[in-house]
BAVO-366364 format. One record per residue (C-alpha): residue number from 0; chain; x, y, z; residue in one letter. Coordinates in steps of 0.001 Angstrom, whole numbers. Example, Ala and Ser with C-alpha at 12.3 -4.5 7.8 and 13.67 -1.06 7.14 Angstrom:
2
- 0:A:12300:-4500:7800:A
- 1:A:13670:-1060:7140:S
//
This chain:
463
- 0:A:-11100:-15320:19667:X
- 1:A:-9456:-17797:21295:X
- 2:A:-8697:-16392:24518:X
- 3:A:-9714:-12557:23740:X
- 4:A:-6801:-11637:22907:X
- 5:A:-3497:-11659:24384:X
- 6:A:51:-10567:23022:X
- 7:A:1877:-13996:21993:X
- 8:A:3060:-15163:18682:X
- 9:A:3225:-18816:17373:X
- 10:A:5076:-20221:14489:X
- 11:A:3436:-22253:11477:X
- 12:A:5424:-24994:10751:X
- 13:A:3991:-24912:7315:X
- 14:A:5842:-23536:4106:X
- 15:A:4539:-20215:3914:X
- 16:A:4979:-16791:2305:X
- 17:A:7062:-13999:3723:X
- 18:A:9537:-11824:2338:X
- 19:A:10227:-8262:2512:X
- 20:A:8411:-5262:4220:X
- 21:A:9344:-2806:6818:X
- 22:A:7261:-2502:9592:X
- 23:A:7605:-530:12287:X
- 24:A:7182:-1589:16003:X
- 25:A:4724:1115:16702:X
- 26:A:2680:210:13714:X
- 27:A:2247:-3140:14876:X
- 28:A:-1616:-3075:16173:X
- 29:A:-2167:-2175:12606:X
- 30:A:-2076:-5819:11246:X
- 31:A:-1001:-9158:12836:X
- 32:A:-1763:-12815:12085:X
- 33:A:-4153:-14433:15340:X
- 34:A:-5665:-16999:17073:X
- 35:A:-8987:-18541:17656:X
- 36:A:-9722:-21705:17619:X
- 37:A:-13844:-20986:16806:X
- 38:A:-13072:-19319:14167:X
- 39:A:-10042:-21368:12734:X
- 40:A:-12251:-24523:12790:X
- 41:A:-15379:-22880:10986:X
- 42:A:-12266:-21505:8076:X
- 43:A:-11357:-25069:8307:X
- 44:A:-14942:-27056:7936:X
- 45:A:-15439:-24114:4954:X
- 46:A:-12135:-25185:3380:X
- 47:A:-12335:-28981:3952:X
- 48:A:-14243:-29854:1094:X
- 49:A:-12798:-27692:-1081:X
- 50:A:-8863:-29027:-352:X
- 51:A:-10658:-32655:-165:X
- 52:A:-11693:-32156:-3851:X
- 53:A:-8285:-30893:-4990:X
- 54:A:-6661:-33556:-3339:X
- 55:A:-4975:-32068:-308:X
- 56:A:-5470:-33106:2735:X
- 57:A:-7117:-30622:5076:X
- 58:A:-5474:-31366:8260:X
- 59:A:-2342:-30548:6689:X
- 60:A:-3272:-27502:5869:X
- 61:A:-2562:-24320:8656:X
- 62:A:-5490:-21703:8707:X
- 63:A:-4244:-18169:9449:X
- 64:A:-6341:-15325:10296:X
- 65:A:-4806:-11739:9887:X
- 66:A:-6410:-8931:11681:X
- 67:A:-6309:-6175:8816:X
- 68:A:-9911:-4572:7454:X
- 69:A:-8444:-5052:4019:X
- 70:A:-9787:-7657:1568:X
- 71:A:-7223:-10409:1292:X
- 72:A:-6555:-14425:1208:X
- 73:A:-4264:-16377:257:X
- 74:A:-3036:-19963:-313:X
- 75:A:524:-21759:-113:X
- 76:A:1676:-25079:349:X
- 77:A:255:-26063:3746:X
- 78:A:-860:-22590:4610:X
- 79:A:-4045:-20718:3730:X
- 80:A:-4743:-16926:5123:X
- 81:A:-7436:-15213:5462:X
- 82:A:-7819:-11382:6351:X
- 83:A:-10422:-10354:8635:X
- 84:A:-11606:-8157:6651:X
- 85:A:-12197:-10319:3887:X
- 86:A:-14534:-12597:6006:X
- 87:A:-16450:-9280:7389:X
- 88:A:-17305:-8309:3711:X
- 89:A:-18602:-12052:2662:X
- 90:A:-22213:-12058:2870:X
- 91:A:-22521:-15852:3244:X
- 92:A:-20445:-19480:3556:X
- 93:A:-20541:-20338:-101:X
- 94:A:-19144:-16433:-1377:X
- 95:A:-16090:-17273:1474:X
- 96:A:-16054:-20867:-148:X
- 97:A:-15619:-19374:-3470:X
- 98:A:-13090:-17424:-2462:X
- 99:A:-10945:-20435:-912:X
- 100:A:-11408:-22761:-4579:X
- 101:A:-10142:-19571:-5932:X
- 102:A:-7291:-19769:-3947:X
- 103:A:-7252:-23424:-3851:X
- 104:A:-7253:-22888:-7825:X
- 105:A:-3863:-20917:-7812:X
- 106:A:-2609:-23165:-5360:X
- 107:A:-3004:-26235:-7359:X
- 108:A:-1712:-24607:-10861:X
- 109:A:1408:-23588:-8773:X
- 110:A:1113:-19980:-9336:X
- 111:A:1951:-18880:-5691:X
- 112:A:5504:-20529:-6135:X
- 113:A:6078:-18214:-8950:X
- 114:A:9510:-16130:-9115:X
- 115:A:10541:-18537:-5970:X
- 116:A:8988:-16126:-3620:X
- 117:A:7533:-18735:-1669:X
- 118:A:10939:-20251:-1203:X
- 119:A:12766:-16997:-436:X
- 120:A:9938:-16452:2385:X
- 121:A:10949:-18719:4991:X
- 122:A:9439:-21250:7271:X
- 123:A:8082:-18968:10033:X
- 124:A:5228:-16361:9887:X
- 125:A:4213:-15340:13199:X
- 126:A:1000:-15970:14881:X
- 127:A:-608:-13608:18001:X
- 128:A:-1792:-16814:19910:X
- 129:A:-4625:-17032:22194:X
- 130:A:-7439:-14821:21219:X
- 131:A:-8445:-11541:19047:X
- 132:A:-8120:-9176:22205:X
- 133:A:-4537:-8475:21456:X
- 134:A:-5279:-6436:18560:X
- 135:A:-6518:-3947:20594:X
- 136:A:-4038:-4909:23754:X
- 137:A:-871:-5242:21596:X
- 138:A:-85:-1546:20878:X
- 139:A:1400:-1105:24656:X
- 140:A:3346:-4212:24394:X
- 141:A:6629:-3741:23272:X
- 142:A:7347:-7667:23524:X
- 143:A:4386:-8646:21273:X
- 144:A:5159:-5359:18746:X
- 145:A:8881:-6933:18795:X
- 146:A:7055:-10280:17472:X
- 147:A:5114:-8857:14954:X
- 148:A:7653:-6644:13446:X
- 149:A:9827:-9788:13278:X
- 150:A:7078:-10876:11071:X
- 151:A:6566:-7684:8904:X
- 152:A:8713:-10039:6077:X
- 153:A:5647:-12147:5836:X
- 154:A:3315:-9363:4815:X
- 155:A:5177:-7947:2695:X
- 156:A:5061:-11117:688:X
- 157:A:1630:-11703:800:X
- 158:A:1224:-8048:-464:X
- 159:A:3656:-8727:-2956:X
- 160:A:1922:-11871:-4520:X
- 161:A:472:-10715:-7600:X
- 162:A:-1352:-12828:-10645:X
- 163:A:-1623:-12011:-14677:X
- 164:A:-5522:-11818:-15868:X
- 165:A:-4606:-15147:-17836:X
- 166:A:-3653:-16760:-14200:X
- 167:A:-6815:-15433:-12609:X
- 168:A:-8615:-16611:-15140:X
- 169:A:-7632:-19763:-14887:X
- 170:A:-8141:-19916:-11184:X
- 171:A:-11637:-18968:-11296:X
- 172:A:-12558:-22112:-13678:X
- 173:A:-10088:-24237:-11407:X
- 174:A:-12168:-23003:-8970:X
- 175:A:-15136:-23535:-10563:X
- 176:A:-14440:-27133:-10828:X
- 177:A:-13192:-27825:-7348:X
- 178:A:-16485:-26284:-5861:X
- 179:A:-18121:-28770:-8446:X
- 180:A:-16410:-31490:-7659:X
- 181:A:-16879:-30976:-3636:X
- 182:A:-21080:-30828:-4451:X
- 183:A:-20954:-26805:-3655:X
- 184:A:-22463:-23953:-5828:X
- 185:A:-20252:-22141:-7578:X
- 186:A:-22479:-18814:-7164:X
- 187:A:-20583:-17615:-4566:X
- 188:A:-17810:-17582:-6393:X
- 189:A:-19075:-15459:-9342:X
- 190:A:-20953:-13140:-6681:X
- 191:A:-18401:-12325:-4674:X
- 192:A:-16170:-11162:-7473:X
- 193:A:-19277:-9177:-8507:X
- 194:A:-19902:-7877:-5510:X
- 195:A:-16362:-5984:-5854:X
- 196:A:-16980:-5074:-10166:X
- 197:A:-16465:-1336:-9377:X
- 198:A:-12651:-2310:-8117:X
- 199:A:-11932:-2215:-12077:X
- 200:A:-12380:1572:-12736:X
- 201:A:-10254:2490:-9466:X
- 202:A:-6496:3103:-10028:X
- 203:A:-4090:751:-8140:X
- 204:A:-3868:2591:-5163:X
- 205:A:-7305:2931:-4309:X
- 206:A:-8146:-911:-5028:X
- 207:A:-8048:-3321:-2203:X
- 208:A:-5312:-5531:-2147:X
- 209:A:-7039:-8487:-3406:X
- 210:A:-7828:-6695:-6607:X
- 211:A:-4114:-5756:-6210:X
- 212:A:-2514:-9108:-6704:X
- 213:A:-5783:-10839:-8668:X
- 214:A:-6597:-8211:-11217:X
- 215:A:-10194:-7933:-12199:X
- 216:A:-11955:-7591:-15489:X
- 217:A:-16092:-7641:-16027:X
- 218:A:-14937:-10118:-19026:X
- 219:A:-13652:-12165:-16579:X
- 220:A:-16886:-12215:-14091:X
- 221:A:-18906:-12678:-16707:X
- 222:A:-17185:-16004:-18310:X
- 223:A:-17135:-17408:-14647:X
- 224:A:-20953:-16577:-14216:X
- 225:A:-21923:-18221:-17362:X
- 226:A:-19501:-21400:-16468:X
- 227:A:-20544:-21373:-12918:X
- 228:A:-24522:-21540:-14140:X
- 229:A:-23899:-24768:-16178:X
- 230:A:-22835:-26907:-13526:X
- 231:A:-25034:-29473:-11309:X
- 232:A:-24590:-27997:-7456:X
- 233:A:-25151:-24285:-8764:X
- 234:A:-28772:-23860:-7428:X
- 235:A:-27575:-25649:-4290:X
- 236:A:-28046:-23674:-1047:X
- 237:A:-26005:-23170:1923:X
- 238:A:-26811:-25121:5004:X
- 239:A:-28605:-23580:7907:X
- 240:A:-25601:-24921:9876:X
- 241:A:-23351:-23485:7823:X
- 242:A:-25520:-19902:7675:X
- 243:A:-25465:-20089:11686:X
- 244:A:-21549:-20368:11660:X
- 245:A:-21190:-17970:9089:X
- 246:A:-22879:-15542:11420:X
- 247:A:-21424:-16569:14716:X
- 248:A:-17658:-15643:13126:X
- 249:A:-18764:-12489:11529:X
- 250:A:-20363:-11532:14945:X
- 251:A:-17416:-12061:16694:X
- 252:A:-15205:-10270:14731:X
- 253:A:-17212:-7407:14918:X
- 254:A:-17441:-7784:18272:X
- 255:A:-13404:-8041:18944:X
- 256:A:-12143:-5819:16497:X
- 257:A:-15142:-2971:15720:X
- 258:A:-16390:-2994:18975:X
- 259:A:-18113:262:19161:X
- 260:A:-19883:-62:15393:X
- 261:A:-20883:-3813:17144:X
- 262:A:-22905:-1873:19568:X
- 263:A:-24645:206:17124:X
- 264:A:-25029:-3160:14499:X
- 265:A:-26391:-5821:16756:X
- 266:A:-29709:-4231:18506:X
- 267:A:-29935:-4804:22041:X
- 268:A:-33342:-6016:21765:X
- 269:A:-32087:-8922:19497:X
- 270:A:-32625:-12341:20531:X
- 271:A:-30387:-14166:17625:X
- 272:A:-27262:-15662:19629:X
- 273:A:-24687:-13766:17266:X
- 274:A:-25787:-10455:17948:X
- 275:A:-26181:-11330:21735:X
- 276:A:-22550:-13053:20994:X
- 277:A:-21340:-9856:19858:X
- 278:A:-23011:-7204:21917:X
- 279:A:-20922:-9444:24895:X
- 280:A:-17963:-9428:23372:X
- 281:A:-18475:-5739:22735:X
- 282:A:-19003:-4819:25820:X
- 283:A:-15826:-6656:26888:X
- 284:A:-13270:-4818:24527:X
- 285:A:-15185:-1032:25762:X
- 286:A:-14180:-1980:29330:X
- 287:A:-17581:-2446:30443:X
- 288:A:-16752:-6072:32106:X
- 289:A:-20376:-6508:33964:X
- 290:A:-22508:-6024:31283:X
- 291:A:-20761:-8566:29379:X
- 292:A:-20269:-11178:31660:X
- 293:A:-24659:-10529:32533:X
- 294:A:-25302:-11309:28125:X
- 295:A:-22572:-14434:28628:X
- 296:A:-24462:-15936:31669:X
- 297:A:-27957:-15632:29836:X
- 298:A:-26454:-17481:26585:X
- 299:A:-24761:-20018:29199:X
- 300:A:-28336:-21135:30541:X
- 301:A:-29202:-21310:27177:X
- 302:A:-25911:-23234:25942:X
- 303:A:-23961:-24899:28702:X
- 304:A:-22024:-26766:26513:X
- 305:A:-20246:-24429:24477:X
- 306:A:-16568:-24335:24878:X
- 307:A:-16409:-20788:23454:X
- 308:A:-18168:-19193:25738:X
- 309:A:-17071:-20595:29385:X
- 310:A:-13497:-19714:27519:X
- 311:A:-14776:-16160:27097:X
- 312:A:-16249:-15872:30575:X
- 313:A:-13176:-16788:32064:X
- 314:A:-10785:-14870:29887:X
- 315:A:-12806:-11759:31174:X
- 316:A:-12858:-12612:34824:X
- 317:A:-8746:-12999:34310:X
- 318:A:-8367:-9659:32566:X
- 319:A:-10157:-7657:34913:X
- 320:A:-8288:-9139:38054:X
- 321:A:-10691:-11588:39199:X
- 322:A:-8343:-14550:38527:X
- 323:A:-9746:-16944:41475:X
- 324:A:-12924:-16550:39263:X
- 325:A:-11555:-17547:36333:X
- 326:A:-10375:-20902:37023:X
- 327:A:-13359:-22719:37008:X
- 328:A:-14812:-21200:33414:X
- 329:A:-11845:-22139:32285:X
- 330:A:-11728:-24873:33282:X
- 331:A:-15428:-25892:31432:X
- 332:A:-13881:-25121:28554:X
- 333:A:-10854:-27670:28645:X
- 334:A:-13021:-30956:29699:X
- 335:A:-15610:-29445:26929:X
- 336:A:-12911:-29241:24188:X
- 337:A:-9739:-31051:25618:X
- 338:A:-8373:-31192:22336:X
- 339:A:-8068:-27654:21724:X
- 340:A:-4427:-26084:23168:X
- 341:A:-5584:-22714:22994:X
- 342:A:-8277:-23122:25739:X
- 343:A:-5392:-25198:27659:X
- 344:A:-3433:-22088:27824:X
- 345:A:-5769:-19802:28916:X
- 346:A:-6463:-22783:31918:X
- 347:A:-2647:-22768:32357:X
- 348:A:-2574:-18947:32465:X
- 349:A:-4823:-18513:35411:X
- 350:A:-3621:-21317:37208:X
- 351:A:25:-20099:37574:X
- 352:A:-1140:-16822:38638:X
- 353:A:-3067:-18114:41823:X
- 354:A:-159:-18348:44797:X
- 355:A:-1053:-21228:45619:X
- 356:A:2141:-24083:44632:X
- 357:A:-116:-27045:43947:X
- 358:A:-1581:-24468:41110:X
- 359:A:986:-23614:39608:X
- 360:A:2172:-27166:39367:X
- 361:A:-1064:-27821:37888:X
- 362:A:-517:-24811:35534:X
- 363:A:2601:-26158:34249:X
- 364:A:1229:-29663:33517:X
- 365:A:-1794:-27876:31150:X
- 366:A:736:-25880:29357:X
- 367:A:3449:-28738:28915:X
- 368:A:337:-30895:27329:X
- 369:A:-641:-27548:24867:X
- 370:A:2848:-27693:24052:X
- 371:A:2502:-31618:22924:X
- 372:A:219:-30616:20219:X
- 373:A:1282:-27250:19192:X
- 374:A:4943:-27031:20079:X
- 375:A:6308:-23862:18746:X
- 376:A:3258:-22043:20968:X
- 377:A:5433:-19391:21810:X
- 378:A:2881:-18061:24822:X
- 379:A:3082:-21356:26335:X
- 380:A:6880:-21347:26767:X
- 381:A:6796:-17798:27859:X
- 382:A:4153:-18400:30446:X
- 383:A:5601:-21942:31200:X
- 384:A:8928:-19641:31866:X
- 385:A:6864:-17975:34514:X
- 386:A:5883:-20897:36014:X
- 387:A:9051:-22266:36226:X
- 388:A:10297:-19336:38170:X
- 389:A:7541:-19048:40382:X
- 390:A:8567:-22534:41417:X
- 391:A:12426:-22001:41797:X
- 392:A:13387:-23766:39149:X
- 393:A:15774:-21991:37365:X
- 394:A:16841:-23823:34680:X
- 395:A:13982:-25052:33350:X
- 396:A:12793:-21276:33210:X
- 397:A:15826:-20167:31293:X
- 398:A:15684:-23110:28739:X
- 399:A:11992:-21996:28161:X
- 400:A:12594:-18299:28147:X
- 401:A:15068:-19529:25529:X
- 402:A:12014:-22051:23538:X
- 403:A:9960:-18667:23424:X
- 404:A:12488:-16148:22199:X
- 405:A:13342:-19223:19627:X
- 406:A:9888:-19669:18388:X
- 407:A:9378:-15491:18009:X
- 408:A:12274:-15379:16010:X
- 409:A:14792:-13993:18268:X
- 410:A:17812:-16017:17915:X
- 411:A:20004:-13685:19373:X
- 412:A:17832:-13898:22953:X
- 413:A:17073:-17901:22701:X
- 414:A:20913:-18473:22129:X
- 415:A:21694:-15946:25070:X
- 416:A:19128:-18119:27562:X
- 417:A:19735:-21751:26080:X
- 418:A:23594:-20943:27451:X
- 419:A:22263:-19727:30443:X
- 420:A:20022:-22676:31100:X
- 421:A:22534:-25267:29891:X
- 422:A:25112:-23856:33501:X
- 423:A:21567:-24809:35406:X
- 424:A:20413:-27871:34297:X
- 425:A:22281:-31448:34668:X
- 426:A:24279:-32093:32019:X
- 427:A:23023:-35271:29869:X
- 428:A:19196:-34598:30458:X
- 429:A:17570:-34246:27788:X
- 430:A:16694:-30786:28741:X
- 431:A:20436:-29873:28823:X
- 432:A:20856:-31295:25874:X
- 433:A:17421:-29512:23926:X
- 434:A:19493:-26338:25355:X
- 435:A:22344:-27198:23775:X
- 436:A:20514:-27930:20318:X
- 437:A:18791:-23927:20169:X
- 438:A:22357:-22724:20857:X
- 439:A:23426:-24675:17963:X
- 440:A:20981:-23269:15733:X
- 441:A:20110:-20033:17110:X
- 442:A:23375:-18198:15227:X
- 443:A:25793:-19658:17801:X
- 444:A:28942:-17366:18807:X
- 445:A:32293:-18581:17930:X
- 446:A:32979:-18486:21709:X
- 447:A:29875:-20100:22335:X
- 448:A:31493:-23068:19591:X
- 449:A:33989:-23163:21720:X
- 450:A:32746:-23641:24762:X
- 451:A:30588:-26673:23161:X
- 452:A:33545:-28153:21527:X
- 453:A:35609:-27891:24798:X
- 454:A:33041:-29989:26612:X
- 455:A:32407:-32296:23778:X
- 456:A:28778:-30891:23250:X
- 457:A:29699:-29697:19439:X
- 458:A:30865:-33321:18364:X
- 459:A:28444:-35316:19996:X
- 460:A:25547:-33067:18603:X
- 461:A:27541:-33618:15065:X
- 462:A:27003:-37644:15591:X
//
């Protein structure tokens, strides 16, 4: 996952749920929303079509992966979830695809803004950025277990959401149609709820969650199957592009998250690029950096070109200390996917940890141009706050210690550091005055008021 996994959170600026569930710091490796940008942009080629033929536009739509081995998805205006575990347990593109018109389905009857939940859950789930490593490396972090119990709310919603039969019902033949209309088969759809039949007879607290909040009937399976079977694209098959992705995600989820079954799953003597993909990544997460980085070089010579894994290769080298090392994998992956912000971290990351000035210059200008497409990147600021400091410049390192505590959710901390930075920085720039604007809305003291209102700060910002 996009950078194997290290501890930093992001916020969607998407309406999405949230609302209210205790979770406790040390149960925060348990479940967290991450990052990867090979797997977010296979969810989002699976999803395109679908949105397309509901009439949403796809690249307004946020894809969120949540490390949990439950069974669970979700949709909401401008956000769409998926559990890990969910994708794990789909045997193929068009059961996953079926499960996304599904959502898709609810989505565009409105039931996920039911009893305003959606409305009471805020604007700002939070996302472990830059990789699926930090669900194993996230348990000794008390920074990154600070983010994610910030965003225990949004789980709780999202176990909360719950559907009648009659709305479930409805979905599926919503569903039905949009897989129709986007020239898909709608046998996934009807399988996958199949697949899971035996969730009927179990009492509630035995059931996954999906069959928590979308109740399921063999009445209900059947009158999809039989609607499913009438339509044009049903007999249509899933691309062998779309089979190889399938595949490639699965692989490296095992690989990240299970990586001990991974070993056992993907024979060694197996030439297929996922299990090769995940027998690497395996070996990674069990400490074992040498063998990995010896399967990664053979499926380099056989794929030069592939972002992923010259971002893998280098995210290994940095982990286990050989940062020099790293810089020029990482770099591959940038000029081989420049348009991807996660990778540009990772580049950034490396380069401000090399004492060498020009680097960390360099570092700064890759993370300040990940920020321009994915501002609220709260790894970015933090590591942006290191650079900063690393270069004397203490302002600028205060005003973005102050962007990251803002974008994890910690007004208390941003409002603290914005103040800070805004004594550092000359007044009028506009980074004295972006200071000034997170004090304003980061639950500003009434001393802090005053201070602004002395100086004039409180009335210009008014205008």
């Amino acid at each position: 996952m996009t950078s194997p996994f290290r501890s930093v959170s992001r916020i969607a600026v998407a309406a999405v749920v949230a609302a209210g569930l205790s979770l406790a710091p040390q149960a925060a490796s348990a479940q967290g929303l991450i990052r990867d940008t090979e797997i977010e942009e296979i969810l989002a080629r699976d999803a395109a079509p679908i949105l397309k033929a509901a009439g949403i536009d796809s690249k307004s739509v946020e894809i969120v992966l949540i490390g949990s081995k439950d069974l669970n998805a979700f949709a909401a205006p401008r956000v769409m979830g998926f559990n890990t575990g969910l994708i794990l347990e789909s045997d193929d593109p068009n059961e996953l695809q079926g499960v996304i018109a599904h959502e898709v389905g609810h989505l565009a009857a409105g039931h996920s803004a039911r009893s305003g939940d959606m409305n009471k859950a805020g604007l700002r789930p939070f996302l472990l950025t830059m990789g699926l490593g930090v669900l194993a490396a996230i348990a000794g972090s008390p920074e990154a277990a600070m983010g994610l119990a910030s965003s225990a709310s949004m789980f709780g919603t999202i176990g909360a959401l719950g559907y009648s039969r009659e709305q479930e019902s409805r979905a599926d033949q919503a569903g039905a149609t949009l897989l129709d209309r986007a020239g898909l088969s709608g046998k996934g759809l009807a399988d996958f709820f199949d697949n899971f039949r035996y969730q009927e007879v179990f009492d509630e607290a035995r059931r996954f969650a999906y069959f928590r909040s979308h109740p399921i009937s063999s009445d209900r399976i059947e009158a999809l199957r039989r609607r499913v079977e009438t339509l044009p694209a049903y007999g249509k098959a899933d691309s062998p592009e779309a089979l190889a992705e399938h595949a490639i995600m699965k692989a490296k989820l095992d690989g990240f998250i299970n990586p001990q079954i991974a070993i056992a799953k993907y024979d060694e003597k197996a030439k297929d690029y996922p299990s090769r993909y995940a027998r690497a990544i395996a070996y990674y997460q069990l400490k074992e950096p040498d063998k990995a980085l010896k399967l990664i070089d053979v499926l380099l010579a056989e794929q030069p070109d592939n972002p992923y894994l010259w971002e893998l290769k280098g995210q290994i080298l940095f982990e286990f200390g050989r940062t020099p090392e790293a810089e020029a994998p990482q770099r591959r992956s940038v000029a081989l996917k420049p348009e991807a912000p996660l990778l540009r971290v990772n580049l950034g990351q490396t380069l401000i940890a090399l004492d060498d000035k020009a680097k960390v210059n360099e570092g700064v200008g890759e993370l300040k141009r990940a920020l321009t497409q994915e501002e609220d990147n709260a790894v970015a600021w933090r590591l942006l706050a290191e650079a900063y400091d690393k270069l004397g410049q203490d302002g600028l390192a205060r005003l973005a210690t102050a962007e990251y505590n803002f974008n994890v959710g910690d007004m208390r901390q941003a409002r603290v550091f914005a103040m800070r930075a805004r004594e550092k920085l000359d007044k009028g720039t506009p980074e004295w005055r972006r200071a000034t604007d997170i004090v304003l809305v980061a639950e500003p003291s009434r001393e802090d008021l005053r201070d602004l209102a002395r100086e004039g700060s409180l009335t210009a910002a008014a205008r």
